[in-house]
Backbone bond lengths (Angstrom), bond angles and torsions (degrees), N, CA, C in turn:
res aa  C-N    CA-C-N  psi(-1)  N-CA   C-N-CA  omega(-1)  CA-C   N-CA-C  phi
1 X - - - 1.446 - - 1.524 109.09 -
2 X 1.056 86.21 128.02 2.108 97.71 -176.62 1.689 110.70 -70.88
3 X 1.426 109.44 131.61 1.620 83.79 165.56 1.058 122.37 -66.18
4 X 1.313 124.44 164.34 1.371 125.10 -179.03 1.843 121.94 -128.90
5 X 1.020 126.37 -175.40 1.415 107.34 176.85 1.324 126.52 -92.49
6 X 1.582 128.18 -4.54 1.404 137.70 144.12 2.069 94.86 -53.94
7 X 1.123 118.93 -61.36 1.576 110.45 -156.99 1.588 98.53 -54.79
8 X 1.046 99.69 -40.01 1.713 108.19 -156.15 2.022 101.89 -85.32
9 X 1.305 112.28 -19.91 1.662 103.80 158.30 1.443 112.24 -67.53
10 X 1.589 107.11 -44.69 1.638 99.31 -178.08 1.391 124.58 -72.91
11 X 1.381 136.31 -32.63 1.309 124.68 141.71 1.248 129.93 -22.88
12 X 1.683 118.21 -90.26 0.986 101.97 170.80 1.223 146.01 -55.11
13 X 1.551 126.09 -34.82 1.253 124.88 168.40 1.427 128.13 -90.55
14 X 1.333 92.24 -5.06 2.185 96.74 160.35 1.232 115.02 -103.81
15 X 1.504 98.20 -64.32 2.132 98.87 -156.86 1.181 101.56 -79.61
16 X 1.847 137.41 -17.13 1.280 130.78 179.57 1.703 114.16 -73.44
17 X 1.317 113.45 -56.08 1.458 115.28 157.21 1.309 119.64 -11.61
18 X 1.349 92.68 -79.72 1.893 115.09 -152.17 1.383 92.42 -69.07
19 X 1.628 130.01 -44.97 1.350 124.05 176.68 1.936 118.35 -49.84
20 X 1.275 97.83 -42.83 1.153 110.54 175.53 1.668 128.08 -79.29
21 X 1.598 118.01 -20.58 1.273 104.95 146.35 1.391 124.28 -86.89
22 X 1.624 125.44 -17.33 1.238 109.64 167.93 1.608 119.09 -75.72
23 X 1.077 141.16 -8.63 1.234 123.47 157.02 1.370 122.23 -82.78
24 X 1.119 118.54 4.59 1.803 119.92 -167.19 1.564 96.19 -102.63
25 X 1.761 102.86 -29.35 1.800 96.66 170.54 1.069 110.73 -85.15
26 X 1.815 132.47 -40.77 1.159 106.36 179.64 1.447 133.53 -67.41
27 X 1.466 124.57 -5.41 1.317 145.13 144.11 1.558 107.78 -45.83
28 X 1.202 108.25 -65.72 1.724 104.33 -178.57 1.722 110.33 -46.44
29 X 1.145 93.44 -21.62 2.139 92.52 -156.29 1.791 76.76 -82.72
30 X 1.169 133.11 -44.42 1.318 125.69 -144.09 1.654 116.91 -86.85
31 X 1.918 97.77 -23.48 1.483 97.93 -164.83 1.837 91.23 -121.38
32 X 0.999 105.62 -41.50 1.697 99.37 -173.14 1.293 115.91 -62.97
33 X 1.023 134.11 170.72 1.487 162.66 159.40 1.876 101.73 -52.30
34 X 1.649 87.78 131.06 1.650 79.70 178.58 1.420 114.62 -112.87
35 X 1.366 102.35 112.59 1.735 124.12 168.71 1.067 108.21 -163.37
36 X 1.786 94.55 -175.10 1.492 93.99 -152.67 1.481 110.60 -84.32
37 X 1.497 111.20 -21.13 1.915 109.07 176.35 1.277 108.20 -49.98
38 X 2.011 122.42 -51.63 1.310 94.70 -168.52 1.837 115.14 -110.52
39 X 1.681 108.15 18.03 1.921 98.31 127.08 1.415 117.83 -56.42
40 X 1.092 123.73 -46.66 1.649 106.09 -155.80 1.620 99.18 -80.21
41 X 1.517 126.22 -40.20 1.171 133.86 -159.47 1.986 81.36 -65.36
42 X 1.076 120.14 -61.91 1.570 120.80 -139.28 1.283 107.20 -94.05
43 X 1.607 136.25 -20.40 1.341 143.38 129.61 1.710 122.57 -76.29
44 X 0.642 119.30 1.56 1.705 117.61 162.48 1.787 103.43 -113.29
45 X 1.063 114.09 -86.70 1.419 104.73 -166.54 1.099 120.33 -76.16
46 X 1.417 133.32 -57.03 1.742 119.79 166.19 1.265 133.69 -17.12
47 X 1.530 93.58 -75.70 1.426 123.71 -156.89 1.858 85.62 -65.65
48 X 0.970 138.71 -60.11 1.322 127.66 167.76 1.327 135.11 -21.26
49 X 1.930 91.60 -71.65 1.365 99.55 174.66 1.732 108.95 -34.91
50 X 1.567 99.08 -83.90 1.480 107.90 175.68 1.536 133.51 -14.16
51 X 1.177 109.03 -36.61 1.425 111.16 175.09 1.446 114.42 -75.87
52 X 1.270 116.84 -41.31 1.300 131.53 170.55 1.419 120.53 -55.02
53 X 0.974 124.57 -27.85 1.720 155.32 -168.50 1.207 83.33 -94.48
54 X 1.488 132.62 -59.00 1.744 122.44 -145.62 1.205 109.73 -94.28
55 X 1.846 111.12 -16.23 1.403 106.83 155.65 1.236 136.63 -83.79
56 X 1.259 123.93 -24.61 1.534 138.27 165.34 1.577 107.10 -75.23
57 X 1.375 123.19 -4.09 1.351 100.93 172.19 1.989 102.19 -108.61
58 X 1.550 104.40 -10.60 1.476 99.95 174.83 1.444 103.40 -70.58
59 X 1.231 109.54 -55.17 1.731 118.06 149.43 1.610 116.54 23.88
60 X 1.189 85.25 -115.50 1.885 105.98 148.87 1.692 124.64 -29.41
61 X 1.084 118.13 -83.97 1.421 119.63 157.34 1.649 119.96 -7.36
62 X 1.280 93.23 -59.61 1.851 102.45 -164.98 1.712 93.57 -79.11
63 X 1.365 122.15 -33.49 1.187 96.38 178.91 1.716 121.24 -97.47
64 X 1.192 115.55 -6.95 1.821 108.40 141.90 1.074 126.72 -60.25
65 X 1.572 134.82 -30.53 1.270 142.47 168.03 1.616 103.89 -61.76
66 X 1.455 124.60 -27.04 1.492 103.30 -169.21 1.629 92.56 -103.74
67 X 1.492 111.22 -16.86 1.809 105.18 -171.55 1.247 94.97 -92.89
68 X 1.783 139.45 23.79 0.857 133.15 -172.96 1.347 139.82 12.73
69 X 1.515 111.47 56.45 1.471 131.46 159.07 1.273 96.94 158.15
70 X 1.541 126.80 -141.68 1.550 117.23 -130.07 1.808 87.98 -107.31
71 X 1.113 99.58 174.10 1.557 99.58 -171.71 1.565 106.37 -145.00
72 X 0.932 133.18 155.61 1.154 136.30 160.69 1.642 127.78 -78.23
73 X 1.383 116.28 104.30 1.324 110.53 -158.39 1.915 88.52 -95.63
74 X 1.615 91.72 140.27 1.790 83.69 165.01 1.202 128.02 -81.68
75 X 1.673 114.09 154.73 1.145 93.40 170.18 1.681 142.34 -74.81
76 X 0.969 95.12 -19.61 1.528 114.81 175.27 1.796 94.03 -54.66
77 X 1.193 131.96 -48.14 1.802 123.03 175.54 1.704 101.43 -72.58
78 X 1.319 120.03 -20.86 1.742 109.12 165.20 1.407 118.90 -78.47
79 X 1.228 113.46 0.62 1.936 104.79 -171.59 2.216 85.62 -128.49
80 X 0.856 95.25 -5.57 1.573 90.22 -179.20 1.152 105.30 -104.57
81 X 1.168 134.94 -6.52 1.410 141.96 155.73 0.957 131.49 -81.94
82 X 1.717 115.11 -50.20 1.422 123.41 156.77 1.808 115.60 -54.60
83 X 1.483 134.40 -22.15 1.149 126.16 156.83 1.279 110.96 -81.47
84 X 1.193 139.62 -21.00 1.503 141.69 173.34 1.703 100.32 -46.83
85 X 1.503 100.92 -65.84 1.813 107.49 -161.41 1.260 81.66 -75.35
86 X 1.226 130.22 -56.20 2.234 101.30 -156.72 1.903 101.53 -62.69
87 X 1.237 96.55 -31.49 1.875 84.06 167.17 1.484 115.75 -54.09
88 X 1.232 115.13 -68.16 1.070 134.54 174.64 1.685 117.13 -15.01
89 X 1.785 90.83 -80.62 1.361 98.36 157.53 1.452 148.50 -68.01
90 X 1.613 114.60 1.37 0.877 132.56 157.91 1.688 136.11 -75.12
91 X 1.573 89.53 -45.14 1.641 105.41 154.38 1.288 134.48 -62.87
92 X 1.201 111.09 -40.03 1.408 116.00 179.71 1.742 107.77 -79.71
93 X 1.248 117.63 -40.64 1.308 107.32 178.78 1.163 130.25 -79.14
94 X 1.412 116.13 2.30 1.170 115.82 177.21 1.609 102.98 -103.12
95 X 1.176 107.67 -28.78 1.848 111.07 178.03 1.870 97.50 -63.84
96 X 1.423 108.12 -44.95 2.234 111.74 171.16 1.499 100.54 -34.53
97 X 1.303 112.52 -57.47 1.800 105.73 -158.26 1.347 91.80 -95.96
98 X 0.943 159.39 -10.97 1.580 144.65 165.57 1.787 101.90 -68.87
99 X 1.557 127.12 -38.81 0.984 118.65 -177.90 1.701 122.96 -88.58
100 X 1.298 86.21 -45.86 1.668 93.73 164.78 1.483 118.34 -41.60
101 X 1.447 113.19 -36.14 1.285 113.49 175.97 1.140 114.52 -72.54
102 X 1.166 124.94 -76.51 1.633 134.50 -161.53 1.238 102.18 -95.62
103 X 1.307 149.39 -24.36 1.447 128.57 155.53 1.345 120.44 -135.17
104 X 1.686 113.60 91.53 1.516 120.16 -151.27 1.564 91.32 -82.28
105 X 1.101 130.40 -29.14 1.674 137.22 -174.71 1.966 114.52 -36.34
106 X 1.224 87.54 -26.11 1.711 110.01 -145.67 1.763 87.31 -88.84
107 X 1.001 103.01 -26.54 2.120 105.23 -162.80 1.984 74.81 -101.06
108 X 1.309 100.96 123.73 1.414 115.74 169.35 1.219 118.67 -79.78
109 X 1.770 115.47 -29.26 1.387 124.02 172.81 1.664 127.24 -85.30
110 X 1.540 94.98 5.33 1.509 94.51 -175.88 1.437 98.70 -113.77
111 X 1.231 126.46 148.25 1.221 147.86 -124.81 1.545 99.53 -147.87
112 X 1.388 129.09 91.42 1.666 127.48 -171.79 1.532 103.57 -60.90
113 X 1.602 124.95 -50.09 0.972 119.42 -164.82 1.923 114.34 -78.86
114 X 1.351 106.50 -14.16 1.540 112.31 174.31 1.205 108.18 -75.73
115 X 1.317 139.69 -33.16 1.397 126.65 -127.95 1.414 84.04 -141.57
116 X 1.237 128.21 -29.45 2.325 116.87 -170.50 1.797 93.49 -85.06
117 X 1.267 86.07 136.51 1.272 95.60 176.40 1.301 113.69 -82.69
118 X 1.741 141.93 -19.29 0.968 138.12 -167.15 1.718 113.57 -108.02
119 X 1.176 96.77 13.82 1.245 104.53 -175.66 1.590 142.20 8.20
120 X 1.569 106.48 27.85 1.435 124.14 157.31 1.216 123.98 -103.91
121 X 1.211 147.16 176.62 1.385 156.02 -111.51 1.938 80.87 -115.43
122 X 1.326 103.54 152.39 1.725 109.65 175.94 0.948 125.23 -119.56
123 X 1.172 127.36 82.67 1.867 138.80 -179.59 1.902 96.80 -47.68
């Protein structure tokens, strides 16, 4: 079965993403400091950005691989990308600390007892 261009949107713009922010958090859980600035910083805005970045640069990639050698990327797809991820990462990290706060239950990766510093019950 050939890839096709349904297979090849969902790669890159599904399973490459999501692959790529889940290893950038489970990196965060393993090497960073545990609190809540850099959960929110490294699962809200990073790990976002990055995916966004890692798809627009497979992006590119896949289509030098088919124009077989270097290509001229426009710029208009370099500044629409770079607003893509700071959106990206802008949205999502600000939706992290709105939820983290008032409904930490909801983020599956955040962890009340890892990450609160006061570690008693939260009226």
């Amino acid at each position: 079965m050939a890839l096709g261009g349904d297979h090849t949107t969902y790669l890159l713009f599904g399973a490459l993403p999501v692959a790529v922010s889940t290893l950038l958090q489970r990196l965060s859980n393993a090497w960073l400091p545990r609190n809540l600035f850099t959960f929110i910083m490294g699962h809200g805005f990073v790990a976002s950005a990055a995916a966004v970045a890692a798809a627009c640069g497979a992006t590119v990639l896949l289509e030098m691989a088919l124009a077989g050698g270097p290509i001229v990327v426009p710029a208009a797809f370099t500044r629409s990308s770079l607003l893509l991820g700071a959106g990206e990462a802008l949205f999502t990290g600000l939706l992290t600390i709105l939820i983290t706060v008032y409904k930490p239950a909801w983020i599956t990766t955040y962890d009340v007892h890892r990450y609160r510093l006061d570690r008693g019950p939260r009226v």
